[in-house]
C-alpha positions as CSV (number, residue, x, y, z in Angstrom):
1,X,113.0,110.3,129.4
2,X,114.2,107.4,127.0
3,X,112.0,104.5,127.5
4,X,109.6,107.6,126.7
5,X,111.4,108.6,123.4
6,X,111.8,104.6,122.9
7,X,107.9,103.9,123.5
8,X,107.3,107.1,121.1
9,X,109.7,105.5,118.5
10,X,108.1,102.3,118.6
11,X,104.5,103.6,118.8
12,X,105.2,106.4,115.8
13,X,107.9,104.0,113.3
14,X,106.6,100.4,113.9
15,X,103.7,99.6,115.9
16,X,101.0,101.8,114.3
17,X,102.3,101.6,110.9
18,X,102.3,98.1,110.9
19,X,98.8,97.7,112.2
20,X,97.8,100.4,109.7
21,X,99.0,97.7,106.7
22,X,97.0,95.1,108.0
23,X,94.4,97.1,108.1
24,X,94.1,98.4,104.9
25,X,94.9,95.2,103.3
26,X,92.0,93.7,105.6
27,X,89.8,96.1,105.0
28,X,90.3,95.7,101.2
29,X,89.8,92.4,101.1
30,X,86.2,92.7,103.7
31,X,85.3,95.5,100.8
32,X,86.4,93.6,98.2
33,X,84.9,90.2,98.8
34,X,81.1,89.7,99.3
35,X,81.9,86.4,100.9
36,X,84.2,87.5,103.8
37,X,83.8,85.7,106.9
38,X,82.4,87.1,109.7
39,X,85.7,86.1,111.5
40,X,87.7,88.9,108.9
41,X,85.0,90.9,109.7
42,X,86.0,90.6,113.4
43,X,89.4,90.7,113.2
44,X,89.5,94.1,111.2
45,X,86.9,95.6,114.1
46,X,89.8,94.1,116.7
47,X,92.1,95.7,114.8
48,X,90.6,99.3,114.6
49,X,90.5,99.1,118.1
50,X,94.1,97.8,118.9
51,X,95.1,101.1,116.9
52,X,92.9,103.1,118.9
53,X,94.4,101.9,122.3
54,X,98.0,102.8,120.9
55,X,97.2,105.8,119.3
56,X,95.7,106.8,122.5
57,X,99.0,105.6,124.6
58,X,101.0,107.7,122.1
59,X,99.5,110.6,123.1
60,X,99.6,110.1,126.7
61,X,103.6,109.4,126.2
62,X,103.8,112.5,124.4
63,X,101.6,114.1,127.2
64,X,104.0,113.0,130.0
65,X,101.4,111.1,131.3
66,X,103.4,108.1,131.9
67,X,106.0,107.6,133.6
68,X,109.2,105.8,132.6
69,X,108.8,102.4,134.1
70,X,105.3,102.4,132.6
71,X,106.7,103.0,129.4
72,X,109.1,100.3,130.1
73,X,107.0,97.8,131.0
74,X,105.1,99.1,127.7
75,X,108.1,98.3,125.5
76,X,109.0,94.9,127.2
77,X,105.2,94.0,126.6
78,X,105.5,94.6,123.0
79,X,108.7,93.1,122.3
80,X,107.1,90.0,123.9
81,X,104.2,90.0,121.7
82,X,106.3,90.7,118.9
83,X,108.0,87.5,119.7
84,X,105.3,85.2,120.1
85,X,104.4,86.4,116.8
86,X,107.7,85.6,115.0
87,X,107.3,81.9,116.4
């Protein structure tokens, strides 16, 4: 079970929290700002929905619904977007 607990980790202490800033401080400045694009607009809806999909993956981790290559593969996927973002 530890890419399990490591995918739970991930999901509950980084992933969703971090999402959850960007959202808020997206969503402040759509509410704030008459004159936001339609492209902030977008992104925040993209955004709702990225949280969504992990939230849901969180549960089925913490369901055993997944097994632990699955969650691997899960992890390694995230790392490698994680990545590509730092570059």
């Amino acid at each position: 079970m530890k890419n399990a607990e490591d995918l739970i980790e991930l999901l509950q202490e980084d992933v969703i929290p971090e999402i959850e800033d960007v959202i808020d401080a997206l969503f402040e400045n759509v509410n704030d700002n008459k004159n936001a694009t339609p492209e902030d607009k977008q992104e925040l809806k993209e955004l709702q929905e990225l949280r969504s999909e992990f939230t849901g993956m969180l549960e089925e981790v913490k369901n055993g619904e997944m097994d632990e290559d699955e969650c691997a593969e899960i992890i390694e996927e995230i790392d490698t977007m994680r990545d590509e973002e730092a570059e």
